[in-house]
C-alpha positions as a LaTeX table, in Angstrom:
\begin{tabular}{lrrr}
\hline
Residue & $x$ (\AA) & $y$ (\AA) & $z$ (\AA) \\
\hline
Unk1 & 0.00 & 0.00 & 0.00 \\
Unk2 & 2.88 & 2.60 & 0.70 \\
Unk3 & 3.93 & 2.07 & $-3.11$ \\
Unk4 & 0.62 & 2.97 & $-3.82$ \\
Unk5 & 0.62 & 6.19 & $-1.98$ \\
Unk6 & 3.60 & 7.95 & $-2.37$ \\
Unk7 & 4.09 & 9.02 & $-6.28$ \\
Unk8 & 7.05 & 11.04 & $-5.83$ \\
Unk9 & 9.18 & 13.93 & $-4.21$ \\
Unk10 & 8.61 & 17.32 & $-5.10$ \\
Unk11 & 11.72 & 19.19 & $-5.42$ \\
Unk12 & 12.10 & 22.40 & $-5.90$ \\
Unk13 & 14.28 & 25.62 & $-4.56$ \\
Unk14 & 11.58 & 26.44 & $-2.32$ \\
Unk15 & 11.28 & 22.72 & $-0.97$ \\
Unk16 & 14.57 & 22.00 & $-0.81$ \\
Unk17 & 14.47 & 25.04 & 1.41 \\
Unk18 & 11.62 & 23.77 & 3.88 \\
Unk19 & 13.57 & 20.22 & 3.76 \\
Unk20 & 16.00 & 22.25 & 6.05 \\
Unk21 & 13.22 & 23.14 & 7.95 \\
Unk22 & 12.18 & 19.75 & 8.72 \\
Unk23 & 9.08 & 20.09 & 6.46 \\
Unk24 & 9.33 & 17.36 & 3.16 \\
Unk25 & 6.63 & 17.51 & 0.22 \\
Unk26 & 5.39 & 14.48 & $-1.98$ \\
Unk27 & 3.22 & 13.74 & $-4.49$ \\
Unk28 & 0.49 & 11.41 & $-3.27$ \\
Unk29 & $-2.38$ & 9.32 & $-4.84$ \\
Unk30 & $-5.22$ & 11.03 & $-4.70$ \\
Unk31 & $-7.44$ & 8.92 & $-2.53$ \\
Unk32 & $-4.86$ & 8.89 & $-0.20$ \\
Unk33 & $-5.74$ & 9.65 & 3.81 \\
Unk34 & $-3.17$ & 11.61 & 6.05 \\
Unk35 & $-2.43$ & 8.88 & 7.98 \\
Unk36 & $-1.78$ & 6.40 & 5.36 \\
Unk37 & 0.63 & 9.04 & 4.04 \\
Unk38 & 2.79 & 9.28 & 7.68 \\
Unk39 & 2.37 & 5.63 & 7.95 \\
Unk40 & 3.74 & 5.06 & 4.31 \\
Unk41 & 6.61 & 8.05 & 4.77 \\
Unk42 & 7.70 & 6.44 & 8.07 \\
Unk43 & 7.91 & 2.62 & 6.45 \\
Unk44 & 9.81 & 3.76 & 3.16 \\
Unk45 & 12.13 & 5.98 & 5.38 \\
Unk46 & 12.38 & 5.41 & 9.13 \\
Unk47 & 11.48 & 8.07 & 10.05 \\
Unk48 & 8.92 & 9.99 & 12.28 \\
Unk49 & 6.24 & 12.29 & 11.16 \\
Unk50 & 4.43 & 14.32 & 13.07 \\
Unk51 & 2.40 & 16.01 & 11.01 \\
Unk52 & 0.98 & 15.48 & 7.52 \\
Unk53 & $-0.92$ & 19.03 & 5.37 \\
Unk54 & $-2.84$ & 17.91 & 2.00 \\
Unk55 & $-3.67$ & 20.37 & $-0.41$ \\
Unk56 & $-4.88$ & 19.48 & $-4.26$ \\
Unk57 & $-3.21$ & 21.01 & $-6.87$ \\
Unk58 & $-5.69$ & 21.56 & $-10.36$ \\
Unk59 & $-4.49$ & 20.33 & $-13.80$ \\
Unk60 & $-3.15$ & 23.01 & $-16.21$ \\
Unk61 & $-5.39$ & 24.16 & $-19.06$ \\
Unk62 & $-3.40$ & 24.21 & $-22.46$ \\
Unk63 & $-4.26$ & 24.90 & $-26.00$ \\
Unk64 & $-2.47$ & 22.58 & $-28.16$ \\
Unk65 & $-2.88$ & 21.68 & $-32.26$ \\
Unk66 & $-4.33$ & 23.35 & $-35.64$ \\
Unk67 & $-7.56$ & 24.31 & $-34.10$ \\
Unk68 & $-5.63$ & 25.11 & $-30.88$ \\
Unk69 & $-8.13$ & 22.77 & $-28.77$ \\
Unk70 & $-7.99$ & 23.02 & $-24.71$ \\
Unk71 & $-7.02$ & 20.18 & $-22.85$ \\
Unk72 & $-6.91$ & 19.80 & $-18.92$ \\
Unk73 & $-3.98$ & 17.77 & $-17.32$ \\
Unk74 & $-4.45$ & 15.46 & $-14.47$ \\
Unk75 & $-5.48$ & 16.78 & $-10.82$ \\
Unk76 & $-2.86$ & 15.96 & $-8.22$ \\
Unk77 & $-2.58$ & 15.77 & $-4.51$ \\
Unk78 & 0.56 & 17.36 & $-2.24$ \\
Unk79 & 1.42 & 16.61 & 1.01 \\
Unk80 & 3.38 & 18.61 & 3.29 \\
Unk81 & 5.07 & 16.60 & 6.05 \\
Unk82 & 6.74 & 17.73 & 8.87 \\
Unk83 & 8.97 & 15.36 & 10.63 \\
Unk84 & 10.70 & 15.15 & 14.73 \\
Unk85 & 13.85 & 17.11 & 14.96 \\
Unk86 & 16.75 & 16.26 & 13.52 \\
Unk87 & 15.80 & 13.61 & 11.39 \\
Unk88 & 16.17 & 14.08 & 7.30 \\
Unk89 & 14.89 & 12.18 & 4.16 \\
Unk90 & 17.88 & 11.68 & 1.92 \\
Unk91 & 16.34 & 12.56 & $-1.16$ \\
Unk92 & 16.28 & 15.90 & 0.35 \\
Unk93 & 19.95 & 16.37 & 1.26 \\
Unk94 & 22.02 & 18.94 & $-0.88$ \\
Unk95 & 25.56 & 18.13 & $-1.85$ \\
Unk96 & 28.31 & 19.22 & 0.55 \\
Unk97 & 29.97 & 22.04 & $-0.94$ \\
Unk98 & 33.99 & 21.75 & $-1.64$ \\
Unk99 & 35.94 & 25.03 & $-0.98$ \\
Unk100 & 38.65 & 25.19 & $-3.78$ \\
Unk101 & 41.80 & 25.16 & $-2.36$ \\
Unk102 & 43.85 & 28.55 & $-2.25$ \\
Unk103 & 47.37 & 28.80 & $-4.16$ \\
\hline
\end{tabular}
């Protein structure tokens, strides 16, 4: 069921931001429930969540072809989670930077 849930990571400069934070955001299945998200975040990762925001996220509108038609991608679901101090979900980790050595 956690495969089911969890689609993917967002990431983004303003997530990768709030990952520093302590707050992580996915893209869920729609019919997807708060707590099968934490319950599916804290299998796949070991980790602890403590809390879990939802929000839906409407498909763009385009115009596309001869007769420039309108077409509606998919509806998606976010979650937000928030997890216990100090603990981090590596997909969210930024590379170490290297200081270049000085002649």
């Amino acid at each position: 069921m956690s495969q089911l849930t969890l689609l993917k990571p967002l990431i983004s400069e303003k997530t990768m931001r709030l990952a520093q934070a302590g707050q992580f955001s996915f893209l869920v299945a729609k019919e997807a429930t708060k707590p099968a998200i934490a319950r599916a975040v804290e299998e796949q990762f070991k980790v602890k969540v403590i809390k879990v925001t939802t929000s839906g996220i409407k498909g763009k509108t385009r115009r596309t072809g001869k007769r420039r038609l309108t077409s509606r991608g998919q509806d998606q679901k976010k979650a937000m989670l928030t997890l216990k101090a100090g603990q981090m979900i590596e997909f969210f980790k930024l590379p170490e930077k290297k200081e270049k050595p000085k002649p």
